[in-house]
MMTF fields as JSON, N, C-alpha, C and O atoms, coordinates in Angstrom:
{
  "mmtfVersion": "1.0.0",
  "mmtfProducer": "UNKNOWN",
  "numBonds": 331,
  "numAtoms": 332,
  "numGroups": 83,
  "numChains": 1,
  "numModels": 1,
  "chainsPerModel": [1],
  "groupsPerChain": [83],
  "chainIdList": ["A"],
  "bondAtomList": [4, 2, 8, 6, 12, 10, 16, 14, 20, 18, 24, 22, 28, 26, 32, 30, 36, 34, 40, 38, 44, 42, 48, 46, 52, 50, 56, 54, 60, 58, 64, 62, 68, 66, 72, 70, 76, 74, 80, 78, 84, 82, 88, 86, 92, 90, 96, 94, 100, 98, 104, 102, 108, 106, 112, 110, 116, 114, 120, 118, 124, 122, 128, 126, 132, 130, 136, 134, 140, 138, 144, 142, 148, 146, 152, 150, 156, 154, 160, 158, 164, 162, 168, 166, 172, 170, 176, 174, 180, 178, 184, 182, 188, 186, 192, 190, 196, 194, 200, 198, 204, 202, 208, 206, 212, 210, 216, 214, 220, 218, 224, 222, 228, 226, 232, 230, 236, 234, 240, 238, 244, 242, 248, 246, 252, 250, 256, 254, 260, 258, 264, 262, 268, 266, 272, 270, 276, 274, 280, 278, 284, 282, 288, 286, 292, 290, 296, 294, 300, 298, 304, 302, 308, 306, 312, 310, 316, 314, 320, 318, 324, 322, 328, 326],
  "bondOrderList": [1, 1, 1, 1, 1, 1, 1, 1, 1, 1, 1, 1, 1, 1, 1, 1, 1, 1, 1, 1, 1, 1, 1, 1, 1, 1, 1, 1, 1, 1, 1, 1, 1, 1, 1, 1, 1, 1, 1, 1, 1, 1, 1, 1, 1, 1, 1, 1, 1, 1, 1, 1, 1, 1, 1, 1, 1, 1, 1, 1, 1, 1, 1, 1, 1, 1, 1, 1, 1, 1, 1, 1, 1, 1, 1, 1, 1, 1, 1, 1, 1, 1],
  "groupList": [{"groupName": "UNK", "atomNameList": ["N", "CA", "C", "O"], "elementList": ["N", "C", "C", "O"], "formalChargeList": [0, 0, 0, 0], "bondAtomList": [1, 0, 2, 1, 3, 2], "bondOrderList": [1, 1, 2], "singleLetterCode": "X", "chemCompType": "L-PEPTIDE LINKING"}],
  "groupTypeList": [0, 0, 0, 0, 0, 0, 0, 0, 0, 0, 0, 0, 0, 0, 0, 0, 0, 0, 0, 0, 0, 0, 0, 0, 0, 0, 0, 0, 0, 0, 0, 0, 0, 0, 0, 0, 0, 0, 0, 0, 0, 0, 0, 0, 0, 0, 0, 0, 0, 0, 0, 0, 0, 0, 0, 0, 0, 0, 0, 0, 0, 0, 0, 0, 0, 0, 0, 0, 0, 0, 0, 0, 0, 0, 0, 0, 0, 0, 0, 0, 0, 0, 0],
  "groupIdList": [1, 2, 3, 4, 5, 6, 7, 8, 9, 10, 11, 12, 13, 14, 15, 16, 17, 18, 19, 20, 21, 22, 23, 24, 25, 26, 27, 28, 29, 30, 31, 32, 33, 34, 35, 36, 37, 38, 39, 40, 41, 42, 43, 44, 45, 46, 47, 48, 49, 50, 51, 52, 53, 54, 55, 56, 57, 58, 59, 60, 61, 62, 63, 64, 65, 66, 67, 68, 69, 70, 71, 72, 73, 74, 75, 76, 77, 78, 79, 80, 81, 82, 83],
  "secStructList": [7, 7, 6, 6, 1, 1, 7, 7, 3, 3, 3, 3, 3, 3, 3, 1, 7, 2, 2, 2, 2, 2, 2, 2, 2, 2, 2, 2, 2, 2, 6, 6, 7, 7, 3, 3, 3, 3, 3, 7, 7, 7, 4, 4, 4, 6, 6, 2, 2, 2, 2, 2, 2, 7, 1, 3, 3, 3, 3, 3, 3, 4, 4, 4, 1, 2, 2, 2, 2, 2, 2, 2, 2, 2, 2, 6, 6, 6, 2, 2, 2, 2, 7],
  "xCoordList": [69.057, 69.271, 68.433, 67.298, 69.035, 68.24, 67.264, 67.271, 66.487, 65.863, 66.059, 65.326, 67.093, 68.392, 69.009, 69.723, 69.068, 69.757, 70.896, 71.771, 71.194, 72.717, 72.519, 71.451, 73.68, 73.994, 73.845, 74.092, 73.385, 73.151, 74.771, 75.594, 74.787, 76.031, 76.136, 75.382, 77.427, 78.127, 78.732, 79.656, 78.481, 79.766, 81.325, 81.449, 81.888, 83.409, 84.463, 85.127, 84.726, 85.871, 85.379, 84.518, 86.344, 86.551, 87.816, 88.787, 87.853, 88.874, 89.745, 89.247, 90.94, 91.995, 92.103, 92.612, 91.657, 92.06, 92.003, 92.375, 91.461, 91.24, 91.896, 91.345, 93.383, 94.481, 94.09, 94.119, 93.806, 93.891, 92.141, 91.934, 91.218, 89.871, 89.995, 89.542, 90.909, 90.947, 91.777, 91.352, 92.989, 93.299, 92.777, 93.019, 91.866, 91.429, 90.535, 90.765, 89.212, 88.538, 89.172, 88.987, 90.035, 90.243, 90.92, 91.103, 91.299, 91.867, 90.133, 90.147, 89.096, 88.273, 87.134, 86.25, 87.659, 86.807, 87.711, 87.011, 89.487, 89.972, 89.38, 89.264, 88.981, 88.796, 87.402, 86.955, 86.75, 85.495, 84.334, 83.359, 84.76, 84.079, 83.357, 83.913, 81.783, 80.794, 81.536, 81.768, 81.611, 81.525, 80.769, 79.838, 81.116, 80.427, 81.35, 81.345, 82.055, 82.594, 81.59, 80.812, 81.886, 81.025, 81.564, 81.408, 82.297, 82.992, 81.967, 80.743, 82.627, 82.093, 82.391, 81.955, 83.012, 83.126, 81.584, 80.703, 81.593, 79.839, 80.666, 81.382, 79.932, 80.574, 80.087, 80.654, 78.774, 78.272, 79.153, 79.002, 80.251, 81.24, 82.385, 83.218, 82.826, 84.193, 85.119, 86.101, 84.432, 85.373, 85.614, 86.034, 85.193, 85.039, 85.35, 86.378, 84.239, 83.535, 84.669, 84.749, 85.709, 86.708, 87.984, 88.346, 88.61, 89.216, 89.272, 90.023, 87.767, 87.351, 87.174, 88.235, 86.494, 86.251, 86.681, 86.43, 87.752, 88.474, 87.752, 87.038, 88.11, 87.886, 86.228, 85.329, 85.956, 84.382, 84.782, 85.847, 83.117, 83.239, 83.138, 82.635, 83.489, 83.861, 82.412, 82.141, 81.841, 80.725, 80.894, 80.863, 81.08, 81.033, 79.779, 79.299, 79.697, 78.978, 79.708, 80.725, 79.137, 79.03, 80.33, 81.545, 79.779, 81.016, 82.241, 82.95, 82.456, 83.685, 84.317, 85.063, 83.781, 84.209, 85.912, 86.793, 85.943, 87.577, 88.288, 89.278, 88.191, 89.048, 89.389, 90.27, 88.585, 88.053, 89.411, 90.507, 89.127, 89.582, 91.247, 92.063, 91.483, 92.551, 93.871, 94.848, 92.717, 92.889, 93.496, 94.509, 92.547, 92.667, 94.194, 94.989, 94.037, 95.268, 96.841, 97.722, 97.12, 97.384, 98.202, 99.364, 96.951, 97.439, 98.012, 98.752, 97.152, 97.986, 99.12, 99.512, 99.804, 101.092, 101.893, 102.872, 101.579, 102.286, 102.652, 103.38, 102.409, 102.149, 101.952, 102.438, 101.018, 100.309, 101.523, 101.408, 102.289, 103.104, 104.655, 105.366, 104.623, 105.332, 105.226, 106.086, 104.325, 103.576, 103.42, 102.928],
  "yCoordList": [164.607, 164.33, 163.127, 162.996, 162.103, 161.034, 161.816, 163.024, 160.876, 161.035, 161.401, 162.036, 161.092, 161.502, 162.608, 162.912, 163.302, 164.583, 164.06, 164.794, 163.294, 163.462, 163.076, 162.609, 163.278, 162.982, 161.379, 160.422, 161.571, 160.144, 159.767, 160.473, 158.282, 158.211, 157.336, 156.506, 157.96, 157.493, 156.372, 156.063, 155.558, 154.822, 155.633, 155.778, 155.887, 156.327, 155.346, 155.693, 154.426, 153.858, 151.87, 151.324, 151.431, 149.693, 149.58, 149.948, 148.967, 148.78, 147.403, 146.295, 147.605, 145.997, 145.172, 144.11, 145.315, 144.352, 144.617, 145.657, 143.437, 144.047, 144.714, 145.373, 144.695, 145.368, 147.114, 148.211, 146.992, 148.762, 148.864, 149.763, 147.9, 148.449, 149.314, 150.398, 148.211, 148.501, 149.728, 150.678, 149.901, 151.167, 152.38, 153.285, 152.414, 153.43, 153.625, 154.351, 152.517, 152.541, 153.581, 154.747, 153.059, 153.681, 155.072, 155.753, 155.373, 156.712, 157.375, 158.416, 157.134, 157.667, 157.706, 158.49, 156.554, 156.57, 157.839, 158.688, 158.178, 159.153, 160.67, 161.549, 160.318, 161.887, 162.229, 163.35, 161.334, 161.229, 161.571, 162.32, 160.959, 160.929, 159.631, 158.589, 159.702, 159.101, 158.181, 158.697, 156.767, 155.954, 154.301, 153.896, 153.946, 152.39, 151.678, 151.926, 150.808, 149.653, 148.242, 147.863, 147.694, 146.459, 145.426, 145.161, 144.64, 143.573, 142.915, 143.012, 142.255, 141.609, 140.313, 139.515, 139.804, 138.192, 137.662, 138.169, 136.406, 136.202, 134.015, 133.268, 133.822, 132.22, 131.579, 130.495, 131.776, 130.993, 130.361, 129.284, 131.578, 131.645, 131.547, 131.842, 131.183, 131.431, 132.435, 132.248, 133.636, 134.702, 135.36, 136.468, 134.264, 134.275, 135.489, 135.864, 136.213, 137.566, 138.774, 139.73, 138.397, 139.076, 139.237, 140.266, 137.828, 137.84, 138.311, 138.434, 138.373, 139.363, 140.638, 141.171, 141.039, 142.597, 143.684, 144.889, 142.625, 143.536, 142.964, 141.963, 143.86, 143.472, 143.968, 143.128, 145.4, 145.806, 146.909, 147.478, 147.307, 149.447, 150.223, 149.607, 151.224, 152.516, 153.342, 153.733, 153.354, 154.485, 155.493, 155.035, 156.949, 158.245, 159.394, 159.621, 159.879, 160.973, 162.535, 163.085, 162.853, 163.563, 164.521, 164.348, 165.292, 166.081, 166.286, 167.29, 164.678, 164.605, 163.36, 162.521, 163.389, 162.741, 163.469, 162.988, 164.396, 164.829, 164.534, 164.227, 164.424, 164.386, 162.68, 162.065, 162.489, 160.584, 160.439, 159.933, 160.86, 160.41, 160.629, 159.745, 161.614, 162.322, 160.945, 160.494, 160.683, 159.57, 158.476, 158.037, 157.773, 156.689, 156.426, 155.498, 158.196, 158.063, 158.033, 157.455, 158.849, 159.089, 156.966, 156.561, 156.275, 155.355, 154.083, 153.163, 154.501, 153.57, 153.688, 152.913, 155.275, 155.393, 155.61, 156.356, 155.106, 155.335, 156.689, 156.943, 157.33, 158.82, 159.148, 159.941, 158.174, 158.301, 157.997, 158.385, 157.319, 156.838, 157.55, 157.333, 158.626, 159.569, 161.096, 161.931, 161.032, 162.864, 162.114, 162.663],
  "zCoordList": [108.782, 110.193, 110.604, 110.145, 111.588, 111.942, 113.035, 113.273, 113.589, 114.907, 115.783, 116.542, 115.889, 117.328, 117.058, 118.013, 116.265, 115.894, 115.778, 116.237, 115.442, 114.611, 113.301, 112.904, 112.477, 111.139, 111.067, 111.8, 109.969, 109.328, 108.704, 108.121, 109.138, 108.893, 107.293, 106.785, 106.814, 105.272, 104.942, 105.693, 103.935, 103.912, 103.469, 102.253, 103.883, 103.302, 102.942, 101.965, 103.376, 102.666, 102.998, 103.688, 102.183, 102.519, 102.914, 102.253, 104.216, 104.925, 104.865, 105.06, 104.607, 104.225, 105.071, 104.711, 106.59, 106.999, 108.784, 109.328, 109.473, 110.751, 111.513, 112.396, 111.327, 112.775, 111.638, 112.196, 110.269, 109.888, 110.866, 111.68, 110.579, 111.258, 112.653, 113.021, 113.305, 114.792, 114.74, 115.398, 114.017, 114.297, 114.275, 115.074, 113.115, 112.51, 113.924, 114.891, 113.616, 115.431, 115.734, 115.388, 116.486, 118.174, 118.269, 119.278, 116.783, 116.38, 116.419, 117.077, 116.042, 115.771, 117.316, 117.66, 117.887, 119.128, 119.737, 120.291, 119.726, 120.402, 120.567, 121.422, 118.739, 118.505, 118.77, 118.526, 119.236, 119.664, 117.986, 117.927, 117.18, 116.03, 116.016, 116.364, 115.507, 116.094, 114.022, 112.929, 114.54, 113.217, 113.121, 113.817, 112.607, 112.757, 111.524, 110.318, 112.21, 111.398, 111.4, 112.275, 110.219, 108.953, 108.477, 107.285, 109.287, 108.769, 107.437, 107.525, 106.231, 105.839, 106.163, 105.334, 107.125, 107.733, 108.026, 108.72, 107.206, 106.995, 107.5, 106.833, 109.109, 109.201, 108.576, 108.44, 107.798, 106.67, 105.373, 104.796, 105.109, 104.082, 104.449, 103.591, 105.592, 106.764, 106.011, 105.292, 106.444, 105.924, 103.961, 103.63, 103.072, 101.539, 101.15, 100.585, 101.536, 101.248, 101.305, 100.534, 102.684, 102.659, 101.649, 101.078, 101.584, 101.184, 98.933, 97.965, 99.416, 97.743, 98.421, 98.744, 98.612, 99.174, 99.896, 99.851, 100.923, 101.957, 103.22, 103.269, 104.281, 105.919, 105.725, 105.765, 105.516, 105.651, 105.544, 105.303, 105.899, 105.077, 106.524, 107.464, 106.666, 107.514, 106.802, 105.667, 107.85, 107.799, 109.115, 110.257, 108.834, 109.658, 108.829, 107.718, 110.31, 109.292, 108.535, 108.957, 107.728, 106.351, 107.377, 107.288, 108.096, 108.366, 108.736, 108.801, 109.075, 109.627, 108.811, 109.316, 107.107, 105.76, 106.066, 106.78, 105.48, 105.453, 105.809, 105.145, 107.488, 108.437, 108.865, 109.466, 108.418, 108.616, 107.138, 107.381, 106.004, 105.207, 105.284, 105.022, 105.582, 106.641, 106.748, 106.149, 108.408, 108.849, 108.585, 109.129, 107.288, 106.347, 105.634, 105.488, 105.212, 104.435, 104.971, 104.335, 106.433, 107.031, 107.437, 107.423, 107.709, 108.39, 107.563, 107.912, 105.88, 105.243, 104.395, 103.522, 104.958, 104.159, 105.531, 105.518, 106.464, 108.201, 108.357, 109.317, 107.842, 108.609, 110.118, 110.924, 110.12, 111.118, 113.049, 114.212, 112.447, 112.952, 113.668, 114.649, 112.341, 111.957, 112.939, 113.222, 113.148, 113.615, 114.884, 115.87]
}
């Protein structure tokens, strides 16, 4: 547990690309699941880093891994779209 009493948060996944970041976001701001997105866009490199690595990593905490991952999967086979 941090300081604050909440969960320390995870990295869980690397994300492809900003419109999946933002979706995922705001699916996760809905469900009121506490996360933090990580672009790796560095203007030093105008972007480099991405186009090897992906958009950046999805960190949530530990307990709401599943449901996060859920999510993920959910939005990159349009499921999500579907339901």
């Amino acid at each position: 547990m941090s300081q604050d009493g909440q969960s320390e948060l995870v990295k869980i996944a690397v994300l492809d690309n900003a419109i999946e970041a933002q979706l995922i976001g705001s699916i996760l701001d809905q469900r009121g699941i506490p996360h933090r997105l990580r672009s790796y866009y560095d203007t030093a490199y105008d972007g480099l880093f991405q186009m090897q690595k992906g958009w950046g990593k999805l960190y949530v905490t530990q307990s709401h891994r599943q449901e996060v991952l859920q999510v993920i999967e959910d939005v990159r086979c349009n499921d999500f779209f579907n339901t």
